[in-house]
C-alpha positions as CSV (number, residue, x, y, z in Angstrom):
1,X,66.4,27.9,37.5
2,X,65.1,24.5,37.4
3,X,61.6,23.5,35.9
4,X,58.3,24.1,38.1
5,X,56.4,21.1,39.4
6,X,54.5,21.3,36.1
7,X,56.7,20.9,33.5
8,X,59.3,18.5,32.4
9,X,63.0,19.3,31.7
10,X,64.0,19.0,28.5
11,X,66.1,15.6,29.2
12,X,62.7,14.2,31.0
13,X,60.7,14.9,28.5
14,X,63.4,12.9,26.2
15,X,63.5,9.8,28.7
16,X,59.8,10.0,28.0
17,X,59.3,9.6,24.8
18,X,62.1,7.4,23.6
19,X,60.8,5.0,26.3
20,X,57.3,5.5,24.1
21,X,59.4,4.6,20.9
22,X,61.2,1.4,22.5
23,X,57.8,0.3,24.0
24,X,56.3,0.5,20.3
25,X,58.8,-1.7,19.1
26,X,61.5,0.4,17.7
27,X,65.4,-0.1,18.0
28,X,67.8,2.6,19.8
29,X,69.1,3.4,16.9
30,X,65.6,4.4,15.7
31,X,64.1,5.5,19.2
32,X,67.1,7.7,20.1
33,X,66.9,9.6,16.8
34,X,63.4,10.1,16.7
35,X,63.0,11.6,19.9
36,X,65.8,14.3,20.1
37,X,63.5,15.8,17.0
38,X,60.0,15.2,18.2
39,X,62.1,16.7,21.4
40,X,63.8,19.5,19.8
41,X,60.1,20.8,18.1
42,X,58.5,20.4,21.5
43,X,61.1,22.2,23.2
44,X,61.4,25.0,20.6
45,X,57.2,25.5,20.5
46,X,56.6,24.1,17.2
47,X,53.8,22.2,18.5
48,X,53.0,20.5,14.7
49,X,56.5,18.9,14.8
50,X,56.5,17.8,18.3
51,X,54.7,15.5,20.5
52,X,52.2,15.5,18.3
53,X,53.7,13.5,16.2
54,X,54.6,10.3,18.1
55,X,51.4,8.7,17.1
56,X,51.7,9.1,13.6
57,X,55.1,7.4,13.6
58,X,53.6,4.5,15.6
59,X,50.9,3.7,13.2
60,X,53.6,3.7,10.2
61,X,55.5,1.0,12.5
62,X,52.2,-1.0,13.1
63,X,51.2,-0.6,9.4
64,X,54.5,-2.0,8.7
65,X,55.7,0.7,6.6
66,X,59.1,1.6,8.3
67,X,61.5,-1.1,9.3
68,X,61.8,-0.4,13.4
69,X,64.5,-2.0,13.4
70,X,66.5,-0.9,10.9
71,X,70.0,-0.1,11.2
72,X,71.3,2.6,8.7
73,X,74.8,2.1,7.0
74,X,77.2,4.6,5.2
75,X,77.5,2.9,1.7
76,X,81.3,2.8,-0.1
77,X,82.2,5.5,-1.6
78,X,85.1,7.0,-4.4
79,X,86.2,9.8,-2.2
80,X,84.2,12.7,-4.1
81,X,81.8,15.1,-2.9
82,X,78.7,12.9,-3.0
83,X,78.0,10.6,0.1
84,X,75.5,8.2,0.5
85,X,73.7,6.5,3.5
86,X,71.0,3.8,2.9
87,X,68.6,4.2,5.7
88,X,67.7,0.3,5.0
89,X,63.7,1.3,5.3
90,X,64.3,3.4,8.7
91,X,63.3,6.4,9.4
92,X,65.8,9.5,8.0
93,X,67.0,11.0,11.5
94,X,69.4,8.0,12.5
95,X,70.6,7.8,8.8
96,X,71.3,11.6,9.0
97,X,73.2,11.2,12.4
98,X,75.1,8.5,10.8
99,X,76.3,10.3,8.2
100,X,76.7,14.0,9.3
101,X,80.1,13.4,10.4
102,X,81.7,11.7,7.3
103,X,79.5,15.0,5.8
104,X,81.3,17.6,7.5
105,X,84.9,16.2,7.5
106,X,84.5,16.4,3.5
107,X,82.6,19.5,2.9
108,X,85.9,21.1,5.1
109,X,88.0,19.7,3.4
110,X,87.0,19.5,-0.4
111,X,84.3,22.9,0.0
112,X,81.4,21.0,-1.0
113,X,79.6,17.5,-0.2
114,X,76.5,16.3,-0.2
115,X,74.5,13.6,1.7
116,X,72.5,11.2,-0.1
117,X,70.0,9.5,2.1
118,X,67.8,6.8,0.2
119,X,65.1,4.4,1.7
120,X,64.2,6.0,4.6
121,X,60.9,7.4,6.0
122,X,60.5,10.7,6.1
123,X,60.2,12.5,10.1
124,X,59.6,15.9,11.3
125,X,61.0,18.9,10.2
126,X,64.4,20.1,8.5
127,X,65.5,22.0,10.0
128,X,67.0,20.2,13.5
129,X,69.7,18.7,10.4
130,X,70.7,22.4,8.5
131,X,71.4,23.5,12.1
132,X,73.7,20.3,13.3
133,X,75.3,21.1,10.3
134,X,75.7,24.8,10.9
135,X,77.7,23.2,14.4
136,X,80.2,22.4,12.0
137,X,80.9,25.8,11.0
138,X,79.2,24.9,7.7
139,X,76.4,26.3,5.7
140,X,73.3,24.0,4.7
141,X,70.6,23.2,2.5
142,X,68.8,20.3,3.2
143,X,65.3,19.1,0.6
144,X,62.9,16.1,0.7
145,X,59.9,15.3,-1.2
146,X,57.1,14.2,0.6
147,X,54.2,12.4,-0.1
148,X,51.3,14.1,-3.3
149,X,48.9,16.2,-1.2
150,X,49.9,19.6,-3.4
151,X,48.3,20.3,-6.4
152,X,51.0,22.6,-9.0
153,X,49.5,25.8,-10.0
154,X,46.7,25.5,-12.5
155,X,46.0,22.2,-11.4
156,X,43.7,20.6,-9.0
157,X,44.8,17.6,-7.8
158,X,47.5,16.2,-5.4
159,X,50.9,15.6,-7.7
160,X,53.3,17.2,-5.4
161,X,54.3,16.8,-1.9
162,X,54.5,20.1,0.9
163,X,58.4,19.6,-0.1
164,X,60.4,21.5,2.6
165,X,63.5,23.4,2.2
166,X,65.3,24.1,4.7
167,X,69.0,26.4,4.9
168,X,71.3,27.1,7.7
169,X,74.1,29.5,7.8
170,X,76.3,29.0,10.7
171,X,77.8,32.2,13.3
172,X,80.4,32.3,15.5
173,X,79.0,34.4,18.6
174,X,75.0,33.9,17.6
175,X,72.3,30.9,16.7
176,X,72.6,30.0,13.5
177,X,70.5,31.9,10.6
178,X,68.2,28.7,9.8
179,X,64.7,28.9,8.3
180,X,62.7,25.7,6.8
181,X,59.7,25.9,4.9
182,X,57.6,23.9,3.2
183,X,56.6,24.7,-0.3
184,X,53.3,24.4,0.2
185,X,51.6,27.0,2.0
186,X,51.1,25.3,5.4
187,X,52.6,22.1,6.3
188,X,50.5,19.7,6.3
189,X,50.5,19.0,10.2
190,X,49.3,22.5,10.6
191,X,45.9,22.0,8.6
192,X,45.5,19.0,11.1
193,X,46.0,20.5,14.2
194,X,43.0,23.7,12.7
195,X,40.9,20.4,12.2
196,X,41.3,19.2,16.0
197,X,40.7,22.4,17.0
198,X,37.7,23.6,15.2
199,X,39.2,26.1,13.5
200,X,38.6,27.1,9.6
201,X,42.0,27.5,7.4
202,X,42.8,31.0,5.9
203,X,41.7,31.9,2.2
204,X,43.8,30.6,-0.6
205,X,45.5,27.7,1.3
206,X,43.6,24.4,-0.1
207,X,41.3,23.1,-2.6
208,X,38.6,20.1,-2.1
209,X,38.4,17.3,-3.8
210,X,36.5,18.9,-6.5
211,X,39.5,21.3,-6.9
212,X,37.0,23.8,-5.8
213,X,38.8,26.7,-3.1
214,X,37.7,25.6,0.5
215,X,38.6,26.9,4.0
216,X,37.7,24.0,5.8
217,X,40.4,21.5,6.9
218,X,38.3,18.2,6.6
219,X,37.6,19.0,2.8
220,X,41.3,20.3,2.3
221,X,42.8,16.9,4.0
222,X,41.0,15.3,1.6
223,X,41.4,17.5,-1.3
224,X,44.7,19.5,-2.1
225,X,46.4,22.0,-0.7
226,X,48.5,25.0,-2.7
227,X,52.0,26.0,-3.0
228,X,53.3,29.1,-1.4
229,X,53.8,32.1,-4.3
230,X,51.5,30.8,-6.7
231,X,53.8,29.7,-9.5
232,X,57.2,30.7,-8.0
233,X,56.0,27.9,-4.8
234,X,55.3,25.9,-7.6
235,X,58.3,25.8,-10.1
236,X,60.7,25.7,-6.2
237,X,58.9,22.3,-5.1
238,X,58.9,20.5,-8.5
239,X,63.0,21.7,-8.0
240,X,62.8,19.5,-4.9
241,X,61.2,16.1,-6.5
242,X,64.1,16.5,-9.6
243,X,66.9,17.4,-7.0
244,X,65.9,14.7,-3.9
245,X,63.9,12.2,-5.8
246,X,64.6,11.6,-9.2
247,X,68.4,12.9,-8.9
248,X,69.4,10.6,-6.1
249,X,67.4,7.4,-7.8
250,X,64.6,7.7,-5.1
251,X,60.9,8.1,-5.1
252,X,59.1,11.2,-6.1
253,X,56.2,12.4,-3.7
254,X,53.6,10.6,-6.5
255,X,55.3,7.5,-6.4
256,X,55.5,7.6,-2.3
257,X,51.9,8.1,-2.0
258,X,51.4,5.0,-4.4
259,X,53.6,3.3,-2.3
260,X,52.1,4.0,0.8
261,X,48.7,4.0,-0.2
262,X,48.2,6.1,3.0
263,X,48.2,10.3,3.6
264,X,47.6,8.7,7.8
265,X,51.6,7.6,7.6
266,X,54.7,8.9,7.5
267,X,56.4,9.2,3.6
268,X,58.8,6.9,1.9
269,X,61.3,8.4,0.2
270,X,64.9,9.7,0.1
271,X,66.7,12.9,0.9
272,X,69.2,15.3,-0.2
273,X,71.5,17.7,2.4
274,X,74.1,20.2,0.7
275,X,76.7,21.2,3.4
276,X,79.5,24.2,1.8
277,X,83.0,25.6,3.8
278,X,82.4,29.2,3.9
279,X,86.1,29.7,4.3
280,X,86.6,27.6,1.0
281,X,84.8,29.2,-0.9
282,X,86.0,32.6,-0.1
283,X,89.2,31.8,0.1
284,X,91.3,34.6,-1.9
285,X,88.5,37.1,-1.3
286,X,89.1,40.1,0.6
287,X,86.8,39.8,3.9
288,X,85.9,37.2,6.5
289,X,82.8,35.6,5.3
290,X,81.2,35.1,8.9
291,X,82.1,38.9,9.6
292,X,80.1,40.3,6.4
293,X,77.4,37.8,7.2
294,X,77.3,39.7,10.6
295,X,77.2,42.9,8.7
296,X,74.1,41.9,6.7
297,X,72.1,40.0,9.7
298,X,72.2,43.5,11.9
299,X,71.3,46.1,8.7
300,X,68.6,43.4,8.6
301,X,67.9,43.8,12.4
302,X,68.6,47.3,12.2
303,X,65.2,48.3,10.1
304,X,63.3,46.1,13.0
305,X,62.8,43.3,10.6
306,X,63.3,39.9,12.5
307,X,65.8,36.7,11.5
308,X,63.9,33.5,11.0
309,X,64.1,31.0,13.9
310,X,64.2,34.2,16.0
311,X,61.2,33.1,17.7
312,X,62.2,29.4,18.0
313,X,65.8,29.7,19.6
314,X,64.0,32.2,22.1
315,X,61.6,29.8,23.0
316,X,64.2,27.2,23.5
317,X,66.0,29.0,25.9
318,X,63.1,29.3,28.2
319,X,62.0,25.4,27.6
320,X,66.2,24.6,28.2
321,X,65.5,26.8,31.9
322,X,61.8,26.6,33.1
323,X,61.1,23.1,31.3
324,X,58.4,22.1,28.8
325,X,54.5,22.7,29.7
326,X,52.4,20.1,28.6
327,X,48.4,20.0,28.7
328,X,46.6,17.4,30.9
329,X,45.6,15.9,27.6
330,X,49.5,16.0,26.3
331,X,50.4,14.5,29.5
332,X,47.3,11.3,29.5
333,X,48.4,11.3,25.7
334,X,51.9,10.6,26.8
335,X,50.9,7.9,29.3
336,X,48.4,6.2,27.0
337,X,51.3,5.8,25.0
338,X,53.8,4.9,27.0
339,X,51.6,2.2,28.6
340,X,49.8,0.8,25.5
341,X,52.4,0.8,22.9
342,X,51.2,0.2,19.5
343,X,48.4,-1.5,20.7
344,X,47.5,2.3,21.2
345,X,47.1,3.6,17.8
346,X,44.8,2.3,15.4
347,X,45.4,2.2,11.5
């Protein structure tokens, strides 16, 4: 079945929006990247990491904040586990294609590796990388800072950013098992999208900036918001700024902000992706490891629970055969864009 008169395929939607990105100024390198993922979240209904986000990467270009034209390159290295790609001020999706390859060829044959990526700017979600990993017949982790909009518990102001962490666990006869979470208890794109549409935020997900609870999303954006789990949220996203900030000698999300000077852009800062050879590392062990796996994913199934991403790969499959639906507003948003450039977005 092909998509109705009133939505666009999947590949349309693509041509679309990278012809948005080039019109803004940006490179292929940088256009092509960015738009499989705004793409990819449009296509799988996550509406806060789609479409939605074009104009926000636009006004980091026009704020001069990202290099559009940058052209990421795999840095030397001594043959170990750790890689490294400097993204040269880019944004992180063409450093990450760059380097997935070199990424999977050692984590198959060594058991481990891990991709350092280090002056990039930070786009969209996670997990489009754990699951081109999980391609490879390898499991993922993949953790970024972000920018400080998080307060840690017991505080009350912005010192850490929403942090996601995102895992992918690949099958042989099945989507992968992928979830990616911020740490925070929303991502921060979801408060804005309650703002635009009026709506108030649930109990226990912000503070304003008095550090004083608040539900709505005005007072939040410009207050904090709270981890996920209290301390446990906490303790996991302060994890995140030692592993993929300080660890790989990039920024933390304090230091980001202070660079930016901006919550309106899109983070500076670096970011870590652990890939790991099932096989290898069961190697001697009685069992295959993407059997068991199986086992546990359908006792999990079995008591009605659901797998994360669930949702998401089944809304994909309808976007991949009827197309995408966009609003009239999506649709004059697109145009506006496409036809204006950055001359479109204001800072």
């Amino acid at each position: 079945m092909t998509a109705s008169l009133d939505a666009l395929s999947v590949p349309a939607l693509l041509a679309r929006v990278e012809a948005i990105f080039r019109k803004g100024g940006l490179n292929a390198v940088q256009a092509g990247a960015l738009s499989r993922v705004i793409v990819a979240g449009e296509r799988d209904a996550c509406k806060s990491h789609g479409i939605y986000r074009i104009e926000g990467a636009l006004r980091t270009v026009k704020a001069g904040k990202v290099q559009a034209d940058a052209v990421p390159e795999l840095m030397p290295d001594d043959g170990s586990t750790i890689l490294r790609v400097n993204a040269k001020g880019g944004f992180a999706n063409p450093a990450f294609e760059l380097g997935l390859p070199h990424l999977a060829e050692r984590a198959r044959r060594l058991g481990i590796a891990a991709l350092v990526i280090n002056d990039c700017t930070h786009f969209s979600a996670l997990w489009p990388e754990v699951e081109a990993v999980a391609a490879h017949g390898l499991a993922a982790l993949a953790l970024c800072p972000s920018y400080a909009t998080v307060a840690p518990t017991g505080g009350k102001e912005p010192l850490l950013g929403t942090n996601p962490l995102a895992f992918g666990w690949p099958r042989r006869d099945a989507e992968p098992y992928v979830f990616d979470f911020a740490t925070s208890v929303a991502a921060r794109g979801e408060i804005e999208l309650k703002r635009r549409a009026g709506e108030t935020l649930p109990e226990g997900w912000a503070l304003d900036a008095a550090g004083q609870p608040t539900r709505d999303p005005e007072a939040a954006l410009a207050g904090a918001m709270l981890t996920f789990g209290g301390h446990k949220g906490s303790a996991i996203s302060t994890m995140i700024e030692l592993l993929a900030g300080i660890m790989i000698g990039d920024l933390t999300s304090l230091e980001s902000l202070r660079q930016l000077g901006s919550t309106n852009l899109s983070p500076s800062h670096g970011e870590l992706i652990l890939a790991f050879s099932p096989e290898r590392f069961a190697a001697g062990r009685e069992g295959d490891p993407f059997a068991r796996a199986e086992t546990l994913f359908e006792a999990i199934v079995g008591q009605g629970a659901r797998l994360p991403s669930q949702r998401r790969f089944a809304a994909r499959a309808v976007s991949e055969r009827d197309g995408i639906t966009l609003s009239s507003s999506e649709r004059a948003q697109l145009d506006r864009l496409e036809a204006e450039g950055l001359d479109a977005v204001a800072l």
